[in-house]
C-alpha positions as CSV (number, residue, x, y, z in Angstrom):
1,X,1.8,8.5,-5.8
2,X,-1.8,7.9,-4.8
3,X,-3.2,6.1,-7.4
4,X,-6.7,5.5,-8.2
5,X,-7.0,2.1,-10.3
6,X,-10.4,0.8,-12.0
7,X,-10.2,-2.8,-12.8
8,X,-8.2,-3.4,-9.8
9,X,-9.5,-6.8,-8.5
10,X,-9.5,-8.4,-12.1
11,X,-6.7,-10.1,-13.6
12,X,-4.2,-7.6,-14.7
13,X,-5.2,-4.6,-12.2
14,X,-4.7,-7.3,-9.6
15,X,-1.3,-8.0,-10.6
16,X,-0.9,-4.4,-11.0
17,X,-1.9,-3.2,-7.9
18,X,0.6,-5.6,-6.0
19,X,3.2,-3.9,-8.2
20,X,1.8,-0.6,-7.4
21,X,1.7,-1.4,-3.5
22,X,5.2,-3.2,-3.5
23,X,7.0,0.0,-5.1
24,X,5.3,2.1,-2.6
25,X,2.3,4.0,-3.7
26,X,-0.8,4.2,-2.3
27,X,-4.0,2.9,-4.0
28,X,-7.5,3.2,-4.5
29,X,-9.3,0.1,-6.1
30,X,-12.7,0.4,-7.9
31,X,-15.0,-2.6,-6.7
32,X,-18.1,-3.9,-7.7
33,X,-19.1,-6.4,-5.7
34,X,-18.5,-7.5,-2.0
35,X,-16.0,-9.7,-3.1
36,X,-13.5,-7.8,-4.6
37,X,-13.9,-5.6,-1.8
38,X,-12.9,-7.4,0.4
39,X,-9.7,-9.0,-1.8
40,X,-8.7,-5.2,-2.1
41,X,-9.2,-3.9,1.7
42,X,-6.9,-7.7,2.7
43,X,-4.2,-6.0,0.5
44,X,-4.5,-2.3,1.9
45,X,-6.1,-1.0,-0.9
46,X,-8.6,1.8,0.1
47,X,-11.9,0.6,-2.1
48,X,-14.0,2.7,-3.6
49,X,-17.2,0.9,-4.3
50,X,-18.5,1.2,-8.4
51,X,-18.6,0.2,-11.5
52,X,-17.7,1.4,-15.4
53,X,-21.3,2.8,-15.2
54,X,-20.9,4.7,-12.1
55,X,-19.8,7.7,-13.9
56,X,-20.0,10.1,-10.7
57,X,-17.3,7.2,-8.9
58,X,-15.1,7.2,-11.5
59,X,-14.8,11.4,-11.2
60,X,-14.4,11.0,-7.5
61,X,-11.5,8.5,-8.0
62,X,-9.8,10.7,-10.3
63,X,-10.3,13.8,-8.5
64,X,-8.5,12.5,-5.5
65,X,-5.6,11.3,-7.3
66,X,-2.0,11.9,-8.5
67,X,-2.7,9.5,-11.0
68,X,-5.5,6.9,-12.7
69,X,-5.1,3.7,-14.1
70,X,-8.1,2.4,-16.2
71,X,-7.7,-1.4,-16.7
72,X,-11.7,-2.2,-16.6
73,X,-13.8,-3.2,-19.3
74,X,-17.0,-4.9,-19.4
75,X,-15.6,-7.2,-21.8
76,X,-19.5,-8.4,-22.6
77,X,-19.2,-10.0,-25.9
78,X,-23.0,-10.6,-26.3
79,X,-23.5,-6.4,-26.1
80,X,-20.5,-5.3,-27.8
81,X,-21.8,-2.2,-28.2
82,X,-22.9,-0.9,-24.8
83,X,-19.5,-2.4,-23.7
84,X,-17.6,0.2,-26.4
85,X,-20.3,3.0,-25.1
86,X,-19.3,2.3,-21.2
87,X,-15.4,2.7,-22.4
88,X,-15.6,5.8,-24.0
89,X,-17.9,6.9,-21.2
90,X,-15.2,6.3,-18.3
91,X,-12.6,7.3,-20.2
92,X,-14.1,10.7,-20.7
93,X,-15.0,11.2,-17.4
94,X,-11.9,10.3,-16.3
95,X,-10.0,12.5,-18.7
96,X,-12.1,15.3,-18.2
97,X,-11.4,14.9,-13.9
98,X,-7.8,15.0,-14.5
99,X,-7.5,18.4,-17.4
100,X,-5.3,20.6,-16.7
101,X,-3.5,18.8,-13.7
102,X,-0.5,16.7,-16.0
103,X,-1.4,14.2,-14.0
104,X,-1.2,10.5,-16.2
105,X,-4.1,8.4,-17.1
106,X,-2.9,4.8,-18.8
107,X,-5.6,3.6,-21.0
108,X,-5.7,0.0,-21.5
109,X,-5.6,-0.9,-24.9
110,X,-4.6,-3.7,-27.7
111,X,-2.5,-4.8,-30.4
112,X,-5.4,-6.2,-32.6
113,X,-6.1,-4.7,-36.2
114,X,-3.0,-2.4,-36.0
115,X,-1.2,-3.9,-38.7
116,X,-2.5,-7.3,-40.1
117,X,0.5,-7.9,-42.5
118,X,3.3,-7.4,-39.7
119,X,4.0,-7.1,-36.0
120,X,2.8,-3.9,-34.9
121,X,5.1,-1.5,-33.2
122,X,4.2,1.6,-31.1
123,X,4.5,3.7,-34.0
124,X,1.0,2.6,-35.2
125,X,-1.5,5.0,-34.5
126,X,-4.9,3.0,-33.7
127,X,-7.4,3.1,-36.1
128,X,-10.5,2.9,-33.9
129,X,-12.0,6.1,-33.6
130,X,-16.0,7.1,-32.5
131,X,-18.2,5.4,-29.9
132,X,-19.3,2.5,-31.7
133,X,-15.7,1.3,-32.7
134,X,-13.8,-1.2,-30.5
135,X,-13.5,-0.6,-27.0
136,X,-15.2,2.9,-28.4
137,X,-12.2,4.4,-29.6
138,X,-10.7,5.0,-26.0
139,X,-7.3,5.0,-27.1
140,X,-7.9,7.6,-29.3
141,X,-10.0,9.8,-27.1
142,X,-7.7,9.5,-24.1
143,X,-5.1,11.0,-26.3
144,X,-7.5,14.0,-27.3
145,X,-7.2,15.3,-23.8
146,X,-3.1,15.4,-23.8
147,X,-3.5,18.9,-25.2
148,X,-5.9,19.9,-21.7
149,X,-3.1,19.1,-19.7
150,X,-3.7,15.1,-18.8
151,X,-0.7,13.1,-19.3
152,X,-2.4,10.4,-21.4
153,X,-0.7,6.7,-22.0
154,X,-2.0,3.7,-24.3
155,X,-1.4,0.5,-22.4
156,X,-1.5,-1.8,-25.3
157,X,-1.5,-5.5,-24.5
158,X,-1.1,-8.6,-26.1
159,X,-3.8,-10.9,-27.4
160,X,-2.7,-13.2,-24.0
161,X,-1.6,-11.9,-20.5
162,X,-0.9,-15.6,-19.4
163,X,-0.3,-16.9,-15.8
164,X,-1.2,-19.3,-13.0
165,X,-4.9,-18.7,-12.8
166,X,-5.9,-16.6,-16.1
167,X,-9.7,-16.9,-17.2
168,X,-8.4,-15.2,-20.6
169,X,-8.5,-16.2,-24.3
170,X,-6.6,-19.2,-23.5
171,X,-8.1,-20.4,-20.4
172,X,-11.5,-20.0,-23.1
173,X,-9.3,-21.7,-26.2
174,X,-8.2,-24.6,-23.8
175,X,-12.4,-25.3,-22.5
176,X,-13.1,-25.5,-26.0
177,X,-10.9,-27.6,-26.5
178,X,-12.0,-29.7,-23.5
179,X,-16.1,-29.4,-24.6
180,X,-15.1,-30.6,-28.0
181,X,-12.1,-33.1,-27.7
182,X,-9.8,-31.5,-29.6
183,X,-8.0,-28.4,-29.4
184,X,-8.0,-26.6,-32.8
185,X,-6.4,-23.8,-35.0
186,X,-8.0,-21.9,-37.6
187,X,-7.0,-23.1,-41.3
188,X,-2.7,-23.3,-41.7
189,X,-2.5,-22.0,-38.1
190,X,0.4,-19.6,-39.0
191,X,-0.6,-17.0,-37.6
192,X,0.6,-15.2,-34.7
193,X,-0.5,-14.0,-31.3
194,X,2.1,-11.6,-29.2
195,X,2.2,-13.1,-25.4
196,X,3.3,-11.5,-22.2
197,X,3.2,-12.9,-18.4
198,X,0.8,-11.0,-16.4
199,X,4.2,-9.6,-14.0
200,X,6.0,-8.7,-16.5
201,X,2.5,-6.5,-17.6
202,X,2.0,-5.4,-14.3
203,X,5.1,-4.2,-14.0
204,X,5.0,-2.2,-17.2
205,X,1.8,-0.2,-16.5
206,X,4.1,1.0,-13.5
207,X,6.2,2.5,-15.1
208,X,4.4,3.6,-17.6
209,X,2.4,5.5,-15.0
210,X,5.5,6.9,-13.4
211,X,7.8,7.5,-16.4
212,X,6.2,7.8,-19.9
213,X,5.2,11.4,-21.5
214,X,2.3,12.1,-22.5
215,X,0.7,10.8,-25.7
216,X,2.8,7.7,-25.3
217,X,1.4,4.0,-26.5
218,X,3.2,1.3,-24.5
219,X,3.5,-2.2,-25.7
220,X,3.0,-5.1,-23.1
221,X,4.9,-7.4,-25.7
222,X,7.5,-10.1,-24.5
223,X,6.6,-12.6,-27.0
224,X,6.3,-11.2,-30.7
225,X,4.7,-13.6,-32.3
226,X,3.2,-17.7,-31.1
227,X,1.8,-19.9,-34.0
228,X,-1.5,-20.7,-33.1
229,X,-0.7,-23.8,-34.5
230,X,1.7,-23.7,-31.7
231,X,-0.4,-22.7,-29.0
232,X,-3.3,-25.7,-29.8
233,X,-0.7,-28.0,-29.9
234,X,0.7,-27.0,-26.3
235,X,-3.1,-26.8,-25.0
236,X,-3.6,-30.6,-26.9
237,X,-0.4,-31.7,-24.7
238,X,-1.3,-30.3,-22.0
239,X,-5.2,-31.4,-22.1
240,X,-4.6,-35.3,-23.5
241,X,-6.6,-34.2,-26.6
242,X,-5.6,-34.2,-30.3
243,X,-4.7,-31.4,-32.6
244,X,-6.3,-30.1,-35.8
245,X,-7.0,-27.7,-37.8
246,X,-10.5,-26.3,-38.5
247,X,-11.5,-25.1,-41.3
248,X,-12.0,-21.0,-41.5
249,X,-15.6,-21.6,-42.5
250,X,-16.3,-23.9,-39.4
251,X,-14.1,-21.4,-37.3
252,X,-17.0,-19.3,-35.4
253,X,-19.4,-22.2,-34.6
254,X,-16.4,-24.8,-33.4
255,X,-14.9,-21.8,-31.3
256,X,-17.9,-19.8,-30.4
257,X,-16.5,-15.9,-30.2
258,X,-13.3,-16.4,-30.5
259,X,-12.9,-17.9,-33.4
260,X,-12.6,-14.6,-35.3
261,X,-9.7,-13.6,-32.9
262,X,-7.7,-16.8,-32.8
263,X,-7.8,-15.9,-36.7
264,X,-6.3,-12.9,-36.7
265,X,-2.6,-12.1,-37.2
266,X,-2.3,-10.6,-33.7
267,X,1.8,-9.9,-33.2
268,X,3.7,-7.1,-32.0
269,X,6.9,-5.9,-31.0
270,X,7.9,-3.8,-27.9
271,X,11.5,-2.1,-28.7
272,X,10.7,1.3,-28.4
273,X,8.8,0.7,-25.1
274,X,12.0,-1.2,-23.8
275,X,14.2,1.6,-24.6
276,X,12.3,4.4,-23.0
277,X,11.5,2.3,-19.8
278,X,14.2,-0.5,-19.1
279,X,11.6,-2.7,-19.2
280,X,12.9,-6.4,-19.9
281,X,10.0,-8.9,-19.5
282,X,11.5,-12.1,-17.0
283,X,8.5,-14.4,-16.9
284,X,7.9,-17.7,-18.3
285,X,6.8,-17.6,-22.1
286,X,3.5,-18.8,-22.6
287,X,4.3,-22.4,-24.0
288,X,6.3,-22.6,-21.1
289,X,3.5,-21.8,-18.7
290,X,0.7,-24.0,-20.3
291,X,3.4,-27.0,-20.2
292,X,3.5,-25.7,-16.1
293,X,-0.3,-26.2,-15.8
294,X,-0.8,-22.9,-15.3
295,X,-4.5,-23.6,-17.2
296,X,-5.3,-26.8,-15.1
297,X,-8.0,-25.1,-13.3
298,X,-10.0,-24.7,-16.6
299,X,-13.2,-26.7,-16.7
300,X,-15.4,-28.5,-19.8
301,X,-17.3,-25.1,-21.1
């Protein structure tokens, strides 16, 4: 397949793209800046220079495509609502390119807010609907154009996509932890955050792309649930600093942002998405990989 991937030089669509290349397809990064342009071209990737807001790139990459993955996102948490607005945006130019060719686009997407009270499971329709809902309702809209002929595919990872070299939410938990001495969990710290290794992700979206119908949501879940008790306790090992608890109240202004998320009861399970692709996650867990030092490039914040 030739396959057109936004997002490619960031931490997943990287990962992704090395999948992508190493099974054979052909692909067409999105790049912003000079940099990633050059990390794709040193890979073989044909680069096709843009961003989320680029609206007239994004059709172009579609339109020359068997197949799009959209794995951008502005992921600005100081404008979350022109970040939702350029989401919905792509993803409805990018739907629009590709109706009436049943050709796949694969969304990405998250567990979050499915189902507080349990792990979610693919079964659970998302919620978010409507530009000024998270990530603007992408999910949702992405699956409106299955019935124009676009063979549309949720992506839906875990709160962490962990590896050597993440600048995610626990490369961010672990420098707060750093800037204030002590790595912390909200309140009890008993609830749970799904994990996944970035591979075992990577590998996923691929076959997503190349296997799943359309209208199908895909959980990138190897981990169901981690304590986040758990998880401060590994970054407090793994940092020299103490672990405890902060109180809910105290929870934004200790944490900064994402003190609401390291909150939330964030698991998930994958079964269905296991059955329908064969896909049997074989990297580290993410205890295992903190323990590695596979956040020991993180920095005072």
């Amino acid at each position: 397949m030739y396959v057109f991937v936004t997002g490619a030089s960031g931490w997943i669509g990287s990962h992704t793209v090395d999948e992508l290349l190493a099974a054979g397809h052909d692909v067409t990064g999105l790049a912003r800046s000079d940099a990633s342009a050059a990390a794709l071209e040193a890979k073989g990737v044909t680069v096709l220079r843009g961003d989320l807001d680029d609206l007239d790139a994004l059709r172009r990459g579609a339109d020359g495509s068997d197949g799009v993955l959209h794995l951008a996102n502005k992921h600005d948490w100081s404008d979350q609502a022109a970040t939702n607005a350029a989401e919905r945006a792509a993803v409805e130019t990018l739907g629009t390119a590709l109706t009436g060719t049943d050709r796949p686009l694969v969304v990405a997407s998250g567990i979050a807010a499915l189902a507080p009270d349990r792990p979610a499971d693919e079964g659970d329709a998302s919620p978010f609907t409507g530009v000024d809902s998270p990530r603007g309702g992408s999910e949702n809209r992405a699956f409106d154009f299955v019935d124009q002929g676009v063979r549309s595919i949720a992506a839906r990872f875990s709160p962490t996509t962990h590896g050597v070299g993440d600048h995610g939410f626990i490369a961010y938990l672990a420098g707060v932890a750093l800037d204030r001495g002590v790595s912390g969990y909200v309140g009890e710290g008993t609830n749970h955050w799904a994990a996944v290794h970035v591979t075992d992700a990577a590998r996923l979206v691929r076959l997503g792309l190349e296997q799943a119908p359309a209208g199908t949501r895909l959980h990138a879940v190897a981990e169901q649930g981690i304590a986040t008790r758990d998880i401060a306790a590994a970054i407090g090992e793994a940092f020299g600093v103490p672990v405890a608890s902060i109180d809910p109240a105290d929870a934004a202004e200790h944490f900064g942002f994402i003190g609401g998320f390291f909150a939330m009861e964030m698991a998930g399970t994958s079964g269905a998405t296991r059955e329908l692709l064969g896909w049997e996650p074989t990297g580290p867990t993410l205890l295992e990989d903190i323990a590695a030092g596979a956040y020991a490039h993180v920095a005072r914040r």
